[in-house]
C-alpha positions as CSV (number, residue, x, y, z in Angstrom):
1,X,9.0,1.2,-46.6
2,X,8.7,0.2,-50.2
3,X,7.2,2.2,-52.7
4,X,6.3,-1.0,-54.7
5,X,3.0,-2.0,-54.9
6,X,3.1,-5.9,-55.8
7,X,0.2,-8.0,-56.2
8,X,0.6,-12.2,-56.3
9,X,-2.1,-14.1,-57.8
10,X,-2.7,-17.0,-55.2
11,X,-1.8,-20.0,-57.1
12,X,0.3,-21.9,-54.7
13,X,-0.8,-24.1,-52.2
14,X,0.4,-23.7,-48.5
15,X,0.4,-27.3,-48.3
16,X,1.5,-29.9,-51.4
17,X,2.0,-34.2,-51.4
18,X,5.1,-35.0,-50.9
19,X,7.5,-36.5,-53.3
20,X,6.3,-35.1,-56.5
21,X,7.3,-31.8,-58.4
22,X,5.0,-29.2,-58.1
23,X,4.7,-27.2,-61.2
24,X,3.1,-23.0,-61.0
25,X,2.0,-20.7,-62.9
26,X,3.1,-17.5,-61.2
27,X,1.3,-14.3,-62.4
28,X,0.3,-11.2,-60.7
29,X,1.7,-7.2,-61.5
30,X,3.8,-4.7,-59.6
31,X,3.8,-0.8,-60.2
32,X,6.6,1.4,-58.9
33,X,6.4,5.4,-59.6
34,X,9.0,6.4,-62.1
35,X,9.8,3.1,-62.9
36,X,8.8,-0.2,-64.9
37,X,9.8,-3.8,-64.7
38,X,12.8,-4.8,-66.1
39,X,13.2,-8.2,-65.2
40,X,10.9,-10.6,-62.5
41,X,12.0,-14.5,-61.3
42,X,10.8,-16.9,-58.6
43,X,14.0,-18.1,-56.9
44,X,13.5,-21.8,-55.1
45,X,16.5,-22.9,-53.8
46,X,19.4,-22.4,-56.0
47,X,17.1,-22.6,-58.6
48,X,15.8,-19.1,-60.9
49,X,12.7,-19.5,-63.0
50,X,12.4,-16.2,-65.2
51,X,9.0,-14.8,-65.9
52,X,8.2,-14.8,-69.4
53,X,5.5,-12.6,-69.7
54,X,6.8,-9.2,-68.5
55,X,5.2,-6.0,-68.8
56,X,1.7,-7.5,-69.8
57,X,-1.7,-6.1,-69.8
58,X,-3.4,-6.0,-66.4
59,X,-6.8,-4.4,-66.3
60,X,-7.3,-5.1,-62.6
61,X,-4.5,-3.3,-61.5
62,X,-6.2,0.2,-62.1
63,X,-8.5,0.5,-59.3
64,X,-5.8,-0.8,-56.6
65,X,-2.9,1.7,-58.1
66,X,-5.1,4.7,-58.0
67,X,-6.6,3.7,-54.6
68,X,-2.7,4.5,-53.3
69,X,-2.5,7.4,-54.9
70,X,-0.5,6.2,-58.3
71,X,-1.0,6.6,-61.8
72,X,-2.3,3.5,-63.1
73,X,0.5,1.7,-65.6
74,X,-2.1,-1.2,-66.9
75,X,1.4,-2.7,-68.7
76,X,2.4,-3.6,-65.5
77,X,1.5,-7.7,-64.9
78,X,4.1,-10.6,-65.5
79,X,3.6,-14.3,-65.6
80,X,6.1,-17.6,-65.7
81,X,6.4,-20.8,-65.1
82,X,8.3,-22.4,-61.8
83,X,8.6,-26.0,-60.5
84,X,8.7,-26.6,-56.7
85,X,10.6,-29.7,-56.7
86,X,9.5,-32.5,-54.7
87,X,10.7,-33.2,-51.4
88,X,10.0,-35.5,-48.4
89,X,6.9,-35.0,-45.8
90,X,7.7,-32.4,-43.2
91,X,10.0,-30.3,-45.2
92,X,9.2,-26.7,-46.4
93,X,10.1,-24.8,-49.4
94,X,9.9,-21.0,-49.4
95,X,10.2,-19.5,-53.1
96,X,11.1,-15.8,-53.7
97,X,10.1,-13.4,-55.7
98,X,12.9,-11.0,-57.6
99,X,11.8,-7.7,-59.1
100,X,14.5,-6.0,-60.8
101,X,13.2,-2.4,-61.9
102,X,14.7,0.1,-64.8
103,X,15.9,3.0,-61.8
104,X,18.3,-0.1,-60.6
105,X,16.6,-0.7,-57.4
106,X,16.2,-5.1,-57.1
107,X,13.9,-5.9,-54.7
108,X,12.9,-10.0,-52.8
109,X,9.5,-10.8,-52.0
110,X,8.6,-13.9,-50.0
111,X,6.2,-16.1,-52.0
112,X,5.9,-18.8,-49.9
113,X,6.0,-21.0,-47.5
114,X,5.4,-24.3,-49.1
115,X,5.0,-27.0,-46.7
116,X,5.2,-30.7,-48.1
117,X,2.4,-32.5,-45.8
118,X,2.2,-35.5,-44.0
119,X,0.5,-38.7,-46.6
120,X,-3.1,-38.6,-45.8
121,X,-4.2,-42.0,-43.9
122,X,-5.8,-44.4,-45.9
123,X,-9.4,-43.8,-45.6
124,X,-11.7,-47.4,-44.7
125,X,-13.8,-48.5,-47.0
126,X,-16.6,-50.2,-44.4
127,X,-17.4,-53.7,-45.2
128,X,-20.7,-54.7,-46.3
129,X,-22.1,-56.0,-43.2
130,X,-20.8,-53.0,-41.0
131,X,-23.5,-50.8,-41.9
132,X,-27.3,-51.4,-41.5
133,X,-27.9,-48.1,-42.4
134,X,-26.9,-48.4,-45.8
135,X,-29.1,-48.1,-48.7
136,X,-26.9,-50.7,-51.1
137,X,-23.9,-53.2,-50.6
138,X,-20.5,-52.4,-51.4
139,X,-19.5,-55.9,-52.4
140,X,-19.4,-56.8,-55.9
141,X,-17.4,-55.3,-58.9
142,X,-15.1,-52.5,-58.6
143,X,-15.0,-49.7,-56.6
144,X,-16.0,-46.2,-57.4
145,X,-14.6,-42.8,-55.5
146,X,-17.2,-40.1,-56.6
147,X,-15.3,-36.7,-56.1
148,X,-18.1,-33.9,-55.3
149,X,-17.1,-30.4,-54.4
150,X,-19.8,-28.6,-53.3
151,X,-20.3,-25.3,-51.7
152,X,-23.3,-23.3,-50.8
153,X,-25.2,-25.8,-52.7
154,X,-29.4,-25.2,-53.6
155,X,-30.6,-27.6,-51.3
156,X,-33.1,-29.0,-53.3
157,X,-31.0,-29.5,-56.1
158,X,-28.5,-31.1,-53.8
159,X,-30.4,-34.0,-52.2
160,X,-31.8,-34.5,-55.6
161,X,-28.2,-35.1,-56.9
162,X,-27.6,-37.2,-53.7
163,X,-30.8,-39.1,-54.3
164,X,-29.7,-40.0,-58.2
165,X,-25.7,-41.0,-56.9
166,X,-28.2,-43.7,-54.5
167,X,-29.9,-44.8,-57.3
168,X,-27.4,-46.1,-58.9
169,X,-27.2,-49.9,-60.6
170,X,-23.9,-49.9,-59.4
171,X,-23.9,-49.9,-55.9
172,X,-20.0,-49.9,-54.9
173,X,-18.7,-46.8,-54.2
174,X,-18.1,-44.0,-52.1
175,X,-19.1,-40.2,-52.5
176,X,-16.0,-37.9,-51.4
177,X,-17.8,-34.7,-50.2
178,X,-15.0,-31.8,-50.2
179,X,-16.6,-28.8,-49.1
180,X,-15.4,-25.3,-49.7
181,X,-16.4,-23.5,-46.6
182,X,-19.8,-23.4,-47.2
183,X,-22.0,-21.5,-44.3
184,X,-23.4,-23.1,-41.9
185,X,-26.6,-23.4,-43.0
186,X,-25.6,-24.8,-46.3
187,X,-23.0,-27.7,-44.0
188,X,-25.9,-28.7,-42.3
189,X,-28.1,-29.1,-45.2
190,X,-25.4,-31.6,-47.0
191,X,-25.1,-33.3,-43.5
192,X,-28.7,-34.1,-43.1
193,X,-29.1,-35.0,-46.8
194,X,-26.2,-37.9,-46.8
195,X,-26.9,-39.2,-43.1
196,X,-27.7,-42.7,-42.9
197,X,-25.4,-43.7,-45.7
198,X,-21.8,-44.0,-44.8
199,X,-20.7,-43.8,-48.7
200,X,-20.7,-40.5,-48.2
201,X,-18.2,-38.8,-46.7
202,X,-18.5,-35.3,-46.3
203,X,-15.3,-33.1,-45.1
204,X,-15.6,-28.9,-45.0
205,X,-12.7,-26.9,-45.8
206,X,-11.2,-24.0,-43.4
207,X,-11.0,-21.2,-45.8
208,X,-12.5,-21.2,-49.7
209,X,-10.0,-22.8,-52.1
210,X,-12.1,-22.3,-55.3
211,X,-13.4,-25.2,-57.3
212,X,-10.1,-25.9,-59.2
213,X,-8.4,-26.7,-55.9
214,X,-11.3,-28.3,-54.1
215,X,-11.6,-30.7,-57.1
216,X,-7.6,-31.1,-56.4
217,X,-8.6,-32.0,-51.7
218,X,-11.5,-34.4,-53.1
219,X,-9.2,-36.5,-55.5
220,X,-6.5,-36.7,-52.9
221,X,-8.6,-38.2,-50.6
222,X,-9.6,-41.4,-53.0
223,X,-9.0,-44.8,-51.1
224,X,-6.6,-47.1,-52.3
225,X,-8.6,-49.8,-53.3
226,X,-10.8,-47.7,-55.8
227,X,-10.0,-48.5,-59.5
228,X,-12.3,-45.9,-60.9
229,X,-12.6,-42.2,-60.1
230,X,-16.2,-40.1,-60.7
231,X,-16.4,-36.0,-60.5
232,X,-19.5,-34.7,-60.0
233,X,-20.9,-31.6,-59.5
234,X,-23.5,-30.8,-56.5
235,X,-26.5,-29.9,-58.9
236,X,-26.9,-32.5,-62.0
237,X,-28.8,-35.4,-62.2
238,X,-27.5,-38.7,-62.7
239,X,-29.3,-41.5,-64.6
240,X,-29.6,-44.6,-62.7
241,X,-27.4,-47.1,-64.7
242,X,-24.1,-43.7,-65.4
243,X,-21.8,-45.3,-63.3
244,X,-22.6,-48.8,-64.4
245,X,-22.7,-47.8,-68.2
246,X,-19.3,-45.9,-67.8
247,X,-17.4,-49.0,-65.5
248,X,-18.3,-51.0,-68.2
249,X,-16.6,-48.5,-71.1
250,X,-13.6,-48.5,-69.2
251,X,-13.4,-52.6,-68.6
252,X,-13.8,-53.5,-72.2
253,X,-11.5,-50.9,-73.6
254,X,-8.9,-51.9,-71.0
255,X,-6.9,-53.7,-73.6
256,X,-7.6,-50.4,-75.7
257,X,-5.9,-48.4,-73.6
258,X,-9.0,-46.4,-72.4
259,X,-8.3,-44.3,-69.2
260,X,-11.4,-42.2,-69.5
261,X,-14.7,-42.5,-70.5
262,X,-17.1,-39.8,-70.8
263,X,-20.8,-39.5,-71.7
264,X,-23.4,-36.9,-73.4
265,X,-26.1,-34.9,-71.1
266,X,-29.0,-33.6,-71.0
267,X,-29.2,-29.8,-70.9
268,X,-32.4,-28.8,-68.1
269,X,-32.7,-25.6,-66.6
270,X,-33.4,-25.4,-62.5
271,X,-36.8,-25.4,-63.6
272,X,-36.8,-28.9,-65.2
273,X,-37.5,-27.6,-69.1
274,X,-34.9,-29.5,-71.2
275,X,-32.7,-26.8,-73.1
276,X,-31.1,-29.0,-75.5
277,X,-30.8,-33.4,-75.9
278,X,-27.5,-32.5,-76.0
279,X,-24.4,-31.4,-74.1
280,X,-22.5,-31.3,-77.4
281,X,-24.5,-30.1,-80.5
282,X,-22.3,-31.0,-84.1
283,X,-18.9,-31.9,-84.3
284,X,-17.4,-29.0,-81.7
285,X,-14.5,-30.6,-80.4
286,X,-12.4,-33.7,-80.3
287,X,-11.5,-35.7,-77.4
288,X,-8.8,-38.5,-78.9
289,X,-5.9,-36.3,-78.9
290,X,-3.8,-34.3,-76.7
291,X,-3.1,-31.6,-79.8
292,X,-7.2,-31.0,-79.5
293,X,-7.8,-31.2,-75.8
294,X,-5.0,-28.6,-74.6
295,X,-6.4,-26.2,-76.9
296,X,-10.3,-26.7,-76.0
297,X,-11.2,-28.9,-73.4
298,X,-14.1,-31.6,-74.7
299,X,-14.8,-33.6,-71.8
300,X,-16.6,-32.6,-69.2
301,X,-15.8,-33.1,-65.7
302,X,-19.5,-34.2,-64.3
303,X,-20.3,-36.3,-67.4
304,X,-16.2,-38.4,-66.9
305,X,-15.3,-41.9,-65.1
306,X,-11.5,-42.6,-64.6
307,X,-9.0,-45.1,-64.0
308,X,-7.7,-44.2,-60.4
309,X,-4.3,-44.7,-61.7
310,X,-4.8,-42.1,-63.8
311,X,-4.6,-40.0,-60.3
312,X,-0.9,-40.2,-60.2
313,X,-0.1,-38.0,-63.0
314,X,-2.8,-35.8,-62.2
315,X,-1.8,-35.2,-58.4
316,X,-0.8,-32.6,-58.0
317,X,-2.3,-29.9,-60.1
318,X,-0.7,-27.5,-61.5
319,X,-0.6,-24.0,-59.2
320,X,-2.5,-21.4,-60.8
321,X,-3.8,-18.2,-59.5
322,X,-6.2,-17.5,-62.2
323,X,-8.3,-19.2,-64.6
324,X,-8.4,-22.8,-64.7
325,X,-10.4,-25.6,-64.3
326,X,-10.2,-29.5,-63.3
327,X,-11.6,-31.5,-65.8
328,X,-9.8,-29.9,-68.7
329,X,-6.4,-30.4,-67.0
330,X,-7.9,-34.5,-66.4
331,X,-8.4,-35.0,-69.7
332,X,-5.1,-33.5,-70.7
333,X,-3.9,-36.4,-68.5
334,X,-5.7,-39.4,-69.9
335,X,-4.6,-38.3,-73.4
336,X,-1.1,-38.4,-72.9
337,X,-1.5,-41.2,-70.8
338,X,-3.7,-43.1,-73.0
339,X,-7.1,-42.9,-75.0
340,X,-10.1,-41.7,-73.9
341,X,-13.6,-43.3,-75.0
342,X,-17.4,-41.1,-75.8
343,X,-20.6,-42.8,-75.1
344,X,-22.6,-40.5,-77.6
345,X,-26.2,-41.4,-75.1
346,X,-27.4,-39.6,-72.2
347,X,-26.3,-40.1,-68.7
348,X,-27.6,-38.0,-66.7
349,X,-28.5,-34.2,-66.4
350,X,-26.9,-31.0,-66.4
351,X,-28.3,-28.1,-64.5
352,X,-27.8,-25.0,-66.5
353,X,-28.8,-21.9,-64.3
354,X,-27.0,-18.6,-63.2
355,X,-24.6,-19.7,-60.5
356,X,-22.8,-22.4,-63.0
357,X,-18.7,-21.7,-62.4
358,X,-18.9,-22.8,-66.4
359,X,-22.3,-23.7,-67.9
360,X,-23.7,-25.0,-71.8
361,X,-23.5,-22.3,-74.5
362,X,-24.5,-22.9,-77.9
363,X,-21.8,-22.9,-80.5
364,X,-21.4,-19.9,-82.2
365,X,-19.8,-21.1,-85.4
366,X,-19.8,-18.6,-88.1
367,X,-20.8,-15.6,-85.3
368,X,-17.7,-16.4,-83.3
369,X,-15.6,-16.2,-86.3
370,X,-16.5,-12.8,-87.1
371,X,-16.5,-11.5,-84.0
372,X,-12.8,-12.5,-83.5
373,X,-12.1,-11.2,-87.3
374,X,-13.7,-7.7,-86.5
375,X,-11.7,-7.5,-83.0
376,X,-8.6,-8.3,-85.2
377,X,-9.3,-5.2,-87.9
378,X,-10.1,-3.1,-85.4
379,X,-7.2,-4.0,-83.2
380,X,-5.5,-0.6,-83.7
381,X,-8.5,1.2,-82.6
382,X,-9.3,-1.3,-79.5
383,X,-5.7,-0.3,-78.4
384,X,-5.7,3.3,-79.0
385,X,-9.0,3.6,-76.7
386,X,-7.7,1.4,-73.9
387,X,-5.3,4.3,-73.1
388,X,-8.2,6.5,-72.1
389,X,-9.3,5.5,-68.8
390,X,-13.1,7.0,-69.8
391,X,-12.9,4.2,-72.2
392,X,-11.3,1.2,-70.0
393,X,-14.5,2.3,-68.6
394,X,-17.2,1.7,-71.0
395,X,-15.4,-1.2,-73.0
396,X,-14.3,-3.1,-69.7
397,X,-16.5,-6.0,-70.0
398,X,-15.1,-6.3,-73.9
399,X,-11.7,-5.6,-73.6
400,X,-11.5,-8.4,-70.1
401,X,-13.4,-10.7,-72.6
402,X,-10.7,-9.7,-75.4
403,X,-7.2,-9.5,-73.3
404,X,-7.7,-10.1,-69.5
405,X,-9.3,-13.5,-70.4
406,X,-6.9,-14.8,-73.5
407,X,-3.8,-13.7,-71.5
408,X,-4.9,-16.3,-68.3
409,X,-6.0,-19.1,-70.2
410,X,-2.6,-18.9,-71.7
411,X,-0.7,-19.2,-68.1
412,X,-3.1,-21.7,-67.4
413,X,-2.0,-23.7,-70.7
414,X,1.4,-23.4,-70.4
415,X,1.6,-24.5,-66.9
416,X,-0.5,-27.7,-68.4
417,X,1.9,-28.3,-71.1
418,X,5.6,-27.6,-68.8
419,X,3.9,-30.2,-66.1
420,X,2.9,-32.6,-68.9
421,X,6.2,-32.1,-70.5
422,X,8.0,-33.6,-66.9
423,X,5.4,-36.1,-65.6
424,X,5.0,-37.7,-69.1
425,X,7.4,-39.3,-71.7
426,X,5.9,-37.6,-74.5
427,X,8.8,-39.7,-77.3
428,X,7.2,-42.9,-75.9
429,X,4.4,-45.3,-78.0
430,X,3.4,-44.9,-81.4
431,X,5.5,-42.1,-84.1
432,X,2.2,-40.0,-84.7
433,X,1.2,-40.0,-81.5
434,X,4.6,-38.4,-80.1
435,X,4.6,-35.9,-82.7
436,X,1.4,-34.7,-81.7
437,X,2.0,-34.8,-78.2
438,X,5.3,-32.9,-78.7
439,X,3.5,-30.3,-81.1
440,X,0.4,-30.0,-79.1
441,X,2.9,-28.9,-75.5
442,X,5.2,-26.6,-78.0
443,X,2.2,-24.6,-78.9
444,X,2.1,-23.4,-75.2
445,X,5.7,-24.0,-73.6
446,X,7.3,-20.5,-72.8
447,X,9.1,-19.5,-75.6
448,X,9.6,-17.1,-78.4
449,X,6.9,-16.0,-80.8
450,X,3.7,-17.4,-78.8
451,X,1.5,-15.5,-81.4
452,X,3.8,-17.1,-84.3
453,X,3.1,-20.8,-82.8
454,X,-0.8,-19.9,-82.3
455,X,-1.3,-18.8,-85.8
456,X,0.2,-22.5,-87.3
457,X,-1.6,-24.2,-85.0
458,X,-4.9,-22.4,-86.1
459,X,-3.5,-23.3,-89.9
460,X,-2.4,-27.3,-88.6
461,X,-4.3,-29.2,-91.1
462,X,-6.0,-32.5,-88.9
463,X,-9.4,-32.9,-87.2
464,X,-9.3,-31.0,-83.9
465,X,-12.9,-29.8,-84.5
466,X,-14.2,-26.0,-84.7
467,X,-14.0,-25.9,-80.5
468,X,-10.0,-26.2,-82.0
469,X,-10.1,-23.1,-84.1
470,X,-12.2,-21.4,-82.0
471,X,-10.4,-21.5,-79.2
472,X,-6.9,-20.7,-81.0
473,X,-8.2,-17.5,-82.8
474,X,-9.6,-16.1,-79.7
475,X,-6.3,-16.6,-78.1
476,X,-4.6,-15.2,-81.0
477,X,-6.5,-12.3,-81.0
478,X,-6.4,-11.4,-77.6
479,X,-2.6,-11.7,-78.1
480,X,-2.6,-9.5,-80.6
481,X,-4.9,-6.5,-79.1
482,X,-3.0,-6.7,-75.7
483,X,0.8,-6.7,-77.2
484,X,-0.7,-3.5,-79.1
485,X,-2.5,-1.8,-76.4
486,X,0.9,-2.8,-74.1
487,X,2.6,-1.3,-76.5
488,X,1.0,2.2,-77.0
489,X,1.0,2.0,-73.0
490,X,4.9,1.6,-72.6
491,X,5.5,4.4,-75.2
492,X,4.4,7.0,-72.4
493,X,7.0,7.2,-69.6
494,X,6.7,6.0,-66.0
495,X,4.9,8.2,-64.3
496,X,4.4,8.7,-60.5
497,X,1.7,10.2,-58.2
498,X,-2.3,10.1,-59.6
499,X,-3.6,13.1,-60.9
């Protein structure tokens, strides 16, 4: 039996569409007494894809190692980039996973399988005389998929979101309910708040997937005959006249170029008090070039309306196994596919309460930046008192916040930019807008110096917004801290059994 322990952040799907390369970001950690990793790769077919991150911080390996009676090695994780290449339905790829340690032992770890699955059958948008029950028509101008994930949702919340998506001016479209395994109780709540209106079309997942991926199950289920795509959450509010005020963004800027239009919100808590007029407060972020939005993600999901074409550079998702989230890799799409439009009025609602996956926060501004410029001066000492387990302790809300947190949203980043990089032709259209589509993917492609290419694009001169720099010194920082603290941590040798 192996002495390895190995841990594989879930990131790939057992199931992905067929005839398009599937691009994943493979992270976990493995710990092996007396020993540390000297090389990891994720063999598909003939093909080898080399982790780049080896040896990286992983602060939620301590609690498993020492539950098996190790000495925890936090320097333990690794992370790269593969691609699943695209084959035809029915086939199944099964990708390994090499560790090679420094005692010479080589070890193979299935990662897979990867089935490719059958097309999903076109799903019938009902006529408008099949359907007495329904509260408007579906004839007249062009049709809408809404893409809701919902799980567990507040059922009061939830039939007031279901209430606002009826309400709408425009009437044509059809509500794709994906479902994340809710409990029963929950299902049955979302079943008796959409009956009598066939729009909706509720379907409940087997096992959790997490929002990311349920987003992904929704969007693959949009009928051909839609021409615009809606996300929305199960808990805002949408004004009446959203969809209608969005549709018509995207039909006058057609000869613009616009693939995505997005609107401001109204911040409300679950109690109804408005918390801000705004979803955005100053000038945060930008959302008109790619160099801005792959750094810090301005366009909100619930608040978007997209060309359906749009869908086949989006589908499928990147595989990730830790942070990442829909609409930021969507709008990463639309501005390397095109241009993407703000309506600066209010559309509709956001809920702001506890169970948000990723709710409204004030900007910082001057706060964050001295925050991150303290963690950087005090680097050394962060790193020196993340060797003391008493300490990982007390500071492990900061130093997840600091490390953990930077080091996934960089996986998630650079699995957005290699994807981008081979579903887009990013020397195509104008000069300036390659060059910043080819400088805004080498900021995050694997590579040599990521903390080198981090620092000049927090120097870049250009409008990208303080969301830009924000973003960019946090990631820097939490760079810096965890190649320290790795570093102390690989100075000690290997060691075996816990004491």
């Amino acid at each position: 039996m192996s002495a390895t322990l190995l841990h594989l952040d879930p990131g790939l799907p057992p199931r992905v569409p067929p005839h398009r390369d599937l691009v994943w970001g493979f992270s976990g950690w493995a710990r092996r007494p007396g020993a540390r990793l000297r090389a990891a790769a994720v063999v598909v077919g003939a093909a080898r894809f080399p982790a780049t991150g080896l040896n990286t911080l992983r602060f939620d390996a301590e609690a498993a190692q020492r539950r098996h009676g190790v000495e925890p090695d936090l320097a333990c994780g690794f992370w790269g980039l593969a691609t699943v290449p695209a084959a035809g339905a029915g086939g199944t790829q099964r990708p390994v996973l090499t560790l090679e340690w420094t005692d010479g032992t080589r070890e193979e770890w299935p990662a897979g399988p990867v089935t490719v699955e059958d097309p999903a059958p076109p799903l019938p948008v009902p006529p408008p005389e099949n359907g007495p029950q329904r509260t408007g028509p579906l004839d007249g101008g062009p049709l809408v998929a809404i893409a809701m994930a919902t799980y567990n949702p507040d059922p009061a919340l939830f039939r007031a979101q279901v209430d606002s998506i009826r309400s709408q001016t425009h009437e044509r479209w059809v509500c794709l309910i994906e479902d994340d395994g809710s409990d029963d109780a929950h299902w049955n709540h979302i079943l008796e708040a959409t009956a009598g209106d066939d729009r909706f079309r509720p379907v409940r997942n087997g096992v959790n997937l997490g929002f990311y991926r349920n987003f992904e199950r929704a969007l693959g289920r949009v009928p051909a005959e839609a021409e615009f795509v809606a996300l929305a959450d199960q808990d805002d509010r949408w004004a009446p006249g959203r969809l209608a005020a969005l549709v018509g963004a995207l039909v006058a800027g057609h000869r613009d170029g616009i693939v995505l239009a997005f609107g401001n919100m109204r911040v409300v808590n679950s109690a109804g008090r408005v918390v801000s007029e705004t979803f955005w407060p100053g000038l945060d972020s930008r959302h008109d070039s790619l160099d801005a939005l792959l750094m810090a993600n301005a366009v909100t999901g619930c608040a978007c309306l997209f060309r359906a074409s749009l869908l086949q550079l989006a589908l499928p998702f990147p595989a990730l196994g830790r942070i990442a989230f829909h609409d930021h890799w969507i709008a990463c799409c639309a501005a390397a596919e095109g241009t993407i439009a703000y309506l600066p009025q209010s559309l509709g609602d956001y809920i702001q309460h506890g169970a948000n996956s990723l709710g409204y926060r004030r900007r910082p501004g001057l706060r964050l930046a001295a925050k991150l410029a303290a963690a950087l001066a005090l680097a050394p000492a962060l790193a020196l008192a993340a060797q003391s387990a008493a300490a990982r302790r007390r500071l492990a809300k900061p130093l997840q916040l600091l490390i953990g947190l930077p080091d996934a949203e960089l996986v998630c980043r650079a699995a957005f930019a290699e994807a981008l990089r081979r579903r887009v032709d990013l020397e195509g259209g104008p000069e300036g807008a390659a060059t910043g589509r080819r400088t805004a993917t080498a900021t995050f492609l694997p590579g040599p110096r990521p903390g080198r290419r981090l620092l000049a694009a927090l120097l870049r001169r250009g409008a990208r917004g303080r969301a830009f720099r924000g973003v960019a010194a946090r990631l820097l920082t939490g760079l810096v801290i965890g190649r320290l603290t790795g570093l102390l941590a690989r100075l000690r040798p290997p060691s075996g059994a816990a004491r």
